[in-house]
C-alpha positions in Angstrom: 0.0 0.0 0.0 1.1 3.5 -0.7 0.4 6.5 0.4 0.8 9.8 -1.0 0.4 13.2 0.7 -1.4 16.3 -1.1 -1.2 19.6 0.2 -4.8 21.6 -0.3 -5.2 20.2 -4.0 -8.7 18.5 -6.0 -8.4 14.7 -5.5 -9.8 12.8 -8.4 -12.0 9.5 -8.7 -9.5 6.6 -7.7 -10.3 2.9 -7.6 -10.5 1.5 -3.8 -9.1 4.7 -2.4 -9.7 5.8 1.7 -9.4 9.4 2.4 -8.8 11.0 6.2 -8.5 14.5 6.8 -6.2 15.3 9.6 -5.5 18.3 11.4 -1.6 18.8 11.6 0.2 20.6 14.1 0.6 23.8 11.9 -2.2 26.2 11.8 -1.3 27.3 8.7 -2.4 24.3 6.4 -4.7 21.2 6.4 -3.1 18.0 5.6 -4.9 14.9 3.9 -3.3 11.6 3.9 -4.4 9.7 0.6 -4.4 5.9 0.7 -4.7 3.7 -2.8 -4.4 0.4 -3.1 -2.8 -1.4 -6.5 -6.1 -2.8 -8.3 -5.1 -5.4 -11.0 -8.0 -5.6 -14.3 -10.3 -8.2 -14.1 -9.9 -10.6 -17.0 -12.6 -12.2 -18.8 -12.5 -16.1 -19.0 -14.6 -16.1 -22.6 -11.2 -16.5 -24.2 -10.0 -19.2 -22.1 -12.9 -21.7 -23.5 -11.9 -24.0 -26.6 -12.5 -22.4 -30.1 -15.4 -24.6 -30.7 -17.6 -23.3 -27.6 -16.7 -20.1 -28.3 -18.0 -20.7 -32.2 -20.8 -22.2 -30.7 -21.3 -18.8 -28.7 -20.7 -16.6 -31.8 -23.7 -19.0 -33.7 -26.8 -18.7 -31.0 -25.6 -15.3 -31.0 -25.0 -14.3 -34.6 -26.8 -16.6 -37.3 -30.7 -15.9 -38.5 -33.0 -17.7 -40.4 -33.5 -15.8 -43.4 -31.7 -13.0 -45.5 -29.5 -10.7 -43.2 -29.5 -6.6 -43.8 -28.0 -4.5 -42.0 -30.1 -1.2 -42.0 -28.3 2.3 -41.7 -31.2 3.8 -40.9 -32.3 2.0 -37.7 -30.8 4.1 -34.9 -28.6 2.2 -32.0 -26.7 -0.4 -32.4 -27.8 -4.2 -30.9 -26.5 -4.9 -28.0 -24.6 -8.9 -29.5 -23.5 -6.6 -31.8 -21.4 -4.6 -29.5 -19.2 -7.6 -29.1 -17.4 -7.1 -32.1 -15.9 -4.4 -30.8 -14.2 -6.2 -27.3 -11.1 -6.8 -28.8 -9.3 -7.4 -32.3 -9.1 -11.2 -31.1 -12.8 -11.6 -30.8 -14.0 -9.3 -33.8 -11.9 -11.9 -35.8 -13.7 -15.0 -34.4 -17.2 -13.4 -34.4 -17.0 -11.6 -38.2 -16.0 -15.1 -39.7 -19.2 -16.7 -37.7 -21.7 -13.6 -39.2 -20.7 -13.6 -42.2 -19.5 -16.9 -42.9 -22.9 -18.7 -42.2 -25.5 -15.9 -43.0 -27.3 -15.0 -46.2 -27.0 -11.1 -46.7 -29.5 -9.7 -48.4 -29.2 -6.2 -51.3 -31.6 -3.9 -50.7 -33.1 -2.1 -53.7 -34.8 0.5 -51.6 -34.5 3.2 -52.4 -32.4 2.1 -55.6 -29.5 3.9 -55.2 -28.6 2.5 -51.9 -28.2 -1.3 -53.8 -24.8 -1.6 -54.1 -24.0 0.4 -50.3 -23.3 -2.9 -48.6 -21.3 -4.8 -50.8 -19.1 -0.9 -51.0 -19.0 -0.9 -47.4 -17.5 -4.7 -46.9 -14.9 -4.1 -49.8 -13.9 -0.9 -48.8 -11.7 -3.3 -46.4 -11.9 -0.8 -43.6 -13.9 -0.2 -40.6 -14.2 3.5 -40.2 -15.5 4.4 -43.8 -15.0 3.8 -47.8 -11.7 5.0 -48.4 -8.7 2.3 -48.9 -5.5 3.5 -46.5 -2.4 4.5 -48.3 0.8 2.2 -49.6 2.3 3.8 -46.8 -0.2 4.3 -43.8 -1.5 0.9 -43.4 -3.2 0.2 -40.0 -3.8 -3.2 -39.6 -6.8 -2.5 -36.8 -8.5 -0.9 -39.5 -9.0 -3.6 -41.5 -12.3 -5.2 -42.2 -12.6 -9.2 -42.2 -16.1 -9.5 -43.5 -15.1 -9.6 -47.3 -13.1 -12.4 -46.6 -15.7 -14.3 -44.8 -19.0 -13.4 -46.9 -20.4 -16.5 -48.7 -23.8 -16.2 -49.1 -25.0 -12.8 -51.0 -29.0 -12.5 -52.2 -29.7 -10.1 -55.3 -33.7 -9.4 -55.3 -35.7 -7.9 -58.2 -36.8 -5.2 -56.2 -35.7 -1.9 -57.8 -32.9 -3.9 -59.2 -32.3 -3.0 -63.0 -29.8 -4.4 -65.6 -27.6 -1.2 -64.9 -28.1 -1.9 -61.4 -27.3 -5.7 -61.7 -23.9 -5.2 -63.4 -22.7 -3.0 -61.0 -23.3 -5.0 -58.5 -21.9 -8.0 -60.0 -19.2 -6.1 -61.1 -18.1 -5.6 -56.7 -18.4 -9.0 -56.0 -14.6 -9.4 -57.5 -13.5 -7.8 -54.3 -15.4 -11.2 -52.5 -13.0 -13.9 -52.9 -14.5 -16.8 -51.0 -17.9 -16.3 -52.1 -20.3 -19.6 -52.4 -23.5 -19.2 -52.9 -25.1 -16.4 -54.7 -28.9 -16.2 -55.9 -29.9 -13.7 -58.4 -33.9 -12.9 -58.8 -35.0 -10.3 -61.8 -38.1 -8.9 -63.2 -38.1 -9.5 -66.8 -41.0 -6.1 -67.2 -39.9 -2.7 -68.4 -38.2 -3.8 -71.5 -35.4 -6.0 -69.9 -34.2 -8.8 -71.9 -33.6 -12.5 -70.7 -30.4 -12.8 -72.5 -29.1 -9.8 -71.3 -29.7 -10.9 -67.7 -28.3 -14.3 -67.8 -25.2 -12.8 -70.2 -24.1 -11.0 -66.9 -24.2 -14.1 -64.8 -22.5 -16.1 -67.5 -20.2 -13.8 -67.1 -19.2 -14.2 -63.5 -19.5 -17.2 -63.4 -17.2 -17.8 -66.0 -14.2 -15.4 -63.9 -15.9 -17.1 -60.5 -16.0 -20.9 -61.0 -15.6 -21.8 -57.4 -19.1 -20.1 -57.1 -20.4 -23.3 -57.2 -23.8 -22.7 -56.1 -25.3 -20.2 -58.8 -28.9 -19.5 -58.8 -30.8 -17.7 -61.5 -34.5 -16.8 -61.6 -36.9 -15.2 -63.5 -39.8 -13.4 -61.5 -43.4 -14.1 -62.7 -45.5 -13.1 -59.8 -45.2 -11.8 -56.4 -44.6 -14.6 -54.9 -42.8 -17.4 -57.7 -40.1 -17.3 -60.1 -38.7 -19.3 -62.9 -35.3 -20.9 -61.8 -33.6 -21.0 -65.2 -30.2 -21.8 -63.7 -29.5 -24.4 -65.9 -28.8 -21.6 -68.8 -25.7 -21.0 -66.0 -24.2 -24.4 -66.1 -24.5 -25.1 -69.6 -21.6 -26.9 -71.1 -22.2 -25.4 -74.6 -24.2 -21.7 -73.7 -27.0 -21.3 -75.9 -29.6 -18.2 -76.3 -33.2 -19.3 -74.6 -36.3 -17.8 -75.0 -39.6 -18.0 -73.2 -42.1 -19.8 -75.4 -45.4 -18.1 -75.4 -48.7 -19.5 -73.6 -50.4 -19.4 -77.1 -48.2 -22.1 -78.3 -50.5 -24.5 -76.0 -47.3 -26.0 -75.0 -46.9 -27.2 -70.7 -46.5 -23.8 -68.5 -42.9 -22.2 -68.0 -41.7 -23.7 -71.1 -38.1 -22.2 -72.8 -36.7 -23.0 -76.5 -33.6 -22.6 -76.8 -31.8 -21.4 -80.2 -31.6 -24.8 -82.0 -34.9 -25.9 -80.9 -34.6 -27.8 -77.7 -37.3 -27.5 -75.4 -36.8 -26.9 -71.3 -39.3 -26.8 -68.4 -38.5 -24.6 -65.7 -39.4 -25.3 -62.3 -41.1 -22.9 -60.2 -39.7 -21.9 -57.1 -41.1 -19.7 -54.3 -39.7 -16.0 -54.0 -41.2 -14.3 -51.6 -40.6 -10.2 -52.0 -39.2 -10.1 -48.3 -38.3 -6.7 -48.0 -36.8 -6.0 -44.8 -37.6 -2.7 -43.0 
């Protein structure tokens, strides 16, 4: 224990102090004797668990059912959330568990805000969209998350051909990407070919993305999945053959004739708020 003598000075907030005043011989001052004893931190155990409990942890804590989106709007921030930021050895465990094993959802609304998440994960920092310098590289800085994303979601809503590329066009910066699922509205004058040329596209840079899924939307609620036109060994141009034709529902022809059912799936237009 050590003690430390002030003369008629402000004594701060200290840990486990004891204070006596004590009148001193001299009439001229006031003496106050000022005890403080050494505290040492209080370390947290959660590290000293095995890997896998702690994974465990990260999973009850961090994985939904359902497409993921993180809103910029909602005010606060969730309170598991706040666990990313107890230290750089934990934010590393807990980003590879959020976005390792979640779907994340684009949000078309309003449209220009589309490609804001995927621009925020690739920026590769935490604090904003700006790369840091050659020379000026803090490694604390540095986001995880586009190393860990796998599973992306691209909805029709307010999602345009223009729109699409771009966003196709960011997931370069994605490396370990596995699973993404594209739904478009074929209204308004957008072409089929055009949309699946795009995806062709990736996937022919990306062929570790082995789970590719392409639909067509033809109702609120359904869309074509056409995601064979994706894995195509020879690619061919495929066309939607018209009800008149009294052929079976959700038929395509392709560009030599050969005919292709496509199996309706359910697409909800979950738009989360």
């Amino acid at each position: 224990m050590s003690d430390f003598i002030y003369d008629d000075i402000a004594i701060p907030s200290v840990s486990r102090l004891s204070l006596e005043q004590r009148d001193m011989p001299t009439e001229s001052s006031k003496m106050m004797l000022l005890q403080v004893e050494e505290v040492l931190p209080l370390g947290s155990h959660f590290l000293s668990l095995p890997r896998e409990i702690r994974d465990a942890i990260y999973s009850v804590m961090f994985v939904v059912d359902g497409p993921l989106y993180p809103n910029r709007e909602r005010a606060g921030m969730a309170d598991y959330i706040a666990l990313l930021r107890t230290n750089r050895q934990v934010y590393a465990e807990a980003v590879e568990i959020l976005y390792g094993r979640n779907t994340f959802q684009i949000r078309g609304t309003p449209a220009w805000t589309a490609p804001e998440l995927l621009n925020l994960l690739g920026s590769q920092r935490r604090d904003g969209f700006l790369r840091p310098s050659q020379w000026a590289v803090d490694m604390s800085k540095f986001c995880l998350a586009r190393h860990y994303l796998k599973r992306l979601y691209i909805p029709s809503h307010n999602i345009n051909l223009d729109r699409l590329k771009h966003l196709i066009s960011l997931l370069k910066y994605f490396p370990n990407l596995e699973y993404l699922r594209v739904i478009y509205n074929g209204s308004f004058g957008v072409k089929d070919m055009d949309v699946v040329n795009v995806c062709r596209l990736f996937r022919d840079r990306r062929p570790l993305v082995q789970n590719f899924i392409l639909c067509k939307r033809i109702r609120y609620s359904e869309a074509e999945d056409i995601s064979w036109m994706l894995w195509e060994q020879r690619y061919r141009n495929w066309s939607s053959v018209p009800q008149k034709e009294k052929l079976l529902p959700h038929m395509w022809r392709s560009q030599d004739g050969v005919l292709r059912q496509a199996t309706v799936v359910s697409a909800p237009q979950k738009i989360p708020e």
